[in-house]
C-alpha positions as CSV (number, residue, x, y, z in Angstrom):
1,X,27.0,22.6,105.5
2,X,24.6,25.5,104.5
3,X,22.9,25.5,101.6
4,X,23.1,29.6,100.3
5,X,20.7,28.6,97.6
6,X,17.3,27.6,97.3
7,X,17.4,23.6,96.1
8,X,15.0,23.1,93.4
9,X,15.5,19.9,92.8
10,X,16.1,16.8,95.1
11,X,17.3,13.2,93.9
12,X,15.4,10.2,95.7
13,X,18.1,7.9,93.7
14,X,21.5,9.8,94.4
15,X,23.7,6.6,93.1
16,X,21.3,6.7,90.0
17,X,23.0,9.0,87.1
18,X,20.5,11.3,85.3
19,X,20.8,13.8,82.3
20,X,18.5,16.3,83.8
21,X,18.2,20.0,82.7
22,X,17.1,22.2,85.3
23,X,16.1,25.9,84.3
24,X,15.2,28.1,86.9
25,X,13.4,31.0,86.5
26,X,11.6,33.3,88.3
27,X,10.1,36.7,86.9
28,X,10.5,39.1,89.9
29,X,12.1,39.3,92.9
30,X,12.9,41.2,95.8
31,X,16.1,42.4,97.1
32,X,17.0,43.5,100.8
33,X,20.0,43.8,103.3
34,X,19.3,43.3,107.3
35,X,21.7,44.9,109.5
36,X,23.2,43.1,112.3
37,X,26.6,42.7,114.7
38,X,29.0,40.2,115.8
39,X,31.0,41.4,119.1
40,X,30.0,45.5,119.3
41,X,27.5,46.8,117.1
42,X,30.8,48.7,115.7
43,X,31.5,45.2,114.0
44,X,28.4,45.2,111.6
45,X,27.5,42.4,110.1
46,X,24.5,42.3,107.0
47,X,22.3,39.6,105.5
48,X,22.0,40.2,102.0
49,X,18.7,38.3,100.4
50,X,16.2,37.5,97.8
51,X,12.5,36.5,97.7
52,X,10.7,35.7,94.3
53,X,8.1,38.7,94.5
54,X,4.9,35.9,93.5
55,X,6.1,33.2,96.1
56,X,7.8,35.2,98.9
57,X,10.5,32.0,98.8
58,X,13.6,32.8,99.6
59,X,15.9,32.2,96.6
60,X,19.5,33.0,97.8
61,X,21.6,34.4,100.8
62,X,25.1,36.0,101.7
63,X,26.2,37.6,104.7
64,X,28.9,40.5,104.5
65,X,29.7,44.1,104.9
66,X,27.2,46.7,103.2
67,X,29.6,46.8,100.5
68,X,29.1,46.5,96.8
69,X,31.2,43.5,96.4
70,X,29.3,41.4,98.8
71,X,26.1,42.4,96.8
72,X,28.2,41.3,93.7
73,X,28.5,37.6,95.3
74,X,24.5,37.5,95.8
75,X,23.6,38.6,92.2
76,X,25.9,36.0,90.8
77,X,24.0,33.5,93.2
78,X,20.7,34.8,91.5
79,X,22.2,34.6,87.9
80,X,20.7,31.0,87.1
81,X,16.9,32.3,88.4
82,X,17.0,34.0,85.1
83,X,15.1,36.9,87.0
84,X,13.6,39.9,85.0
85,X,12.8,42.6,87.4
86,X,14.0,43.8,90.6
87,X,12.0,45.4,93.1
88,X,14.9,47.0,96.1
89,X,15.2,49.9,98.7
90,X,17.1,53.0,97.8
91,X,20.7,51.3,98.7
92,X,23.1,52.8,95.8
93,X,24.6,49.5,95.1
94,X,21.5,48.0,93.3
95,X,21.6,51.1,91.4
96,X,25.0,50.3,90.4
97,X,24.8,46.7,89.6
98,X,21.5,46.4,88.0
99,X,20.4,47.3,84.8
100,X,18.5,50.3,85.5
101,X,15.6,48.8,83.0
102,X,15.3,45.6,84.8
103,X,15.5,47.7,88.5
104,X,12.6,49.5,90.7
105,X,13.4,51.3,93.5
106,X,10.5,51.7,96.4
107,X,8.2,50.5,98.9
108,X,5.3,49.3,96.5
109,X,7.2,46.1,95.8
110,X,9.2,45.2,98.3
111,X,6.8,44.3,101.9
112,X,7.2,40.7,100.9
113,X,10.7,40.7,102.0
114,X,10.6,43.7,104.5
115,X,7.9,41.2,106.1
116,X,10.7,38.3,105.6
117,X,13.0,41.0,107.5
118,X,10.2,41.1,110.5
119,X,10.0,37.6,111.0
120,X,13.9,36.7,110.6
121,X,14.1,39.3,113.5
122,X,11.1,37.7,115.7
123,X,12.4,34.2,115.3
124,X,16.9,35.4,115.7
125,X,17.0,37.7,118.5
126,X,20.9,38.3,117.2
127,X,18.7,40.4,114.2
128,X,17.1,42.5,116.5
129,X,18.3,46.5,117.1
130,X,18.0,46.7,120.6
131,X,19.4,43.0,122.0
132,X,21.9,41.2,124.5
133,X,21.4,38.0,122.5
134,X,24.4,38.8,119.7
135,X,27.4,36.5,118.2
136,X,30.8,36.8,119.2
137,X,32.1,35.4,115.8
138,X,31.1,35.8,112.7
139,X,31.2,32.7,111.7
140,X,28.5,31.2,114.7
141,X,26.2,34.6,113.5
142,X,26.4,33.3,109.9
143,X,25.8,29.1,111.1
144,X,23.0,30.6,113.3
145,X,20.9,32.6,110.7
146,X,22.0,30.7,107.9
147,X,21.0,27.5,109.7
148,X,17.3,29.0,110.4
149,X,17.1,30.2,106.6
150,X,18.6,26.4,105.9
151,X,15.5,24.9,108.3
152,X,12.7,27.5,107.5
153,X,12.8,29.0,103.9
154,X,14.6,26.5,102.1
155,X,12.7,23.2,103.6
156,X,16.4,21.6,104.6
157,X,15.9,19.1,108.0
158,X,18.8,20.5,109.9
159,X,18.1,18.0,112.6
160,X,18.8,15.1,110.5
161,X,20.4,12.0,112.0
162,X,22.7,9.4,110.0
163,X,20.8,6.6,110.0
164,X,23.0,3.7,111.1
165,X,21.6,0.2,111.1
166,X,22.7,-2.1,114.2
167,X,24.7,-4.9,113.4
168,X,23.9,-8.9,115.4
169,X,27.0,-9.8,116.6
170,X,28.2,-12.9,115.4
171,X,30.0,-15.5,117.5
């Protein structure tokens, strides 16, 4: 399973029950949409994310349409972050859906995640413009980048095994 959201905190003891309060916050962050396509580059595909502006971590991912309601499903992902400032592009859906004092638009503030962009498309050949590496569903383009962002942003061993402990037969 993917995790959309950046884990902040991991339990050692899982059978152990705590009464922990966990308040995430992060002061800025940055805001971006990659472009991408499943089948025909007709069939566009985006991934919608967002860096804290101090750490360049990743703090939460959706993939969608470049519409304003899959924007909508990110920001409720940030909600908890308790984030203060936005720095995005000039994409009229931040405009609509951020409080205009809380939002900057422009290039100043946002090469943390525009790098981000650069390297997602180095690494996932299906991000790349010009490419015969591309999905044929959208849900293995999803698995695929979300598995990377999983693996490489978000510190989550993909690889891991179940751990099964051999049993001595007994006769």
């Amino acid at each position: 399973m993917l995790t959309q959201v950046n884990p902040i905190l991991y339990s050692a003891n899982a059978g152990k029950s705590r009464n922990v309060r966990v308040e995430m916050v992060c002061e800025e962050a940055e805001l971006d949409e990659q472009w991408s396509f499943v089948g025909k580059k007709s069939n566009q595909r985006w991934l919608w994310h967002a860096v804290d502006h101090d750490t360049n971590t990743v703090l939460a991912y959706v993939f969608g349409k470049r519409k304003d309601v899959v924007f909508k499903k990110l920001k409720a992902l940030l909600e908890p972050f308790n984030i203060k400032r936005f720095y995005t592009d000039d994409w009229g859906t931040y405009s609509r859906h951020l409080d205009a004092e809380k939002h900057e638009i422009g290039k100043k503030n946002t090469q943390k995640i525009e790098r981000k962009n650069l390297n997602f498309r180095t690494w996932i050949k299906r991000l790349a413009r010009k490419t015969i590496c591309f999905s044929k569903l959208e849900k293995m383009h999803d698995i695929v980048i979300g598995l990377l962002i999983n693996k490489v942003e978000l510190g989550i061993d993909i690889h891991a095994k179940l751990q099964v402990q051999p049993t001595t037969p007994t006769f």
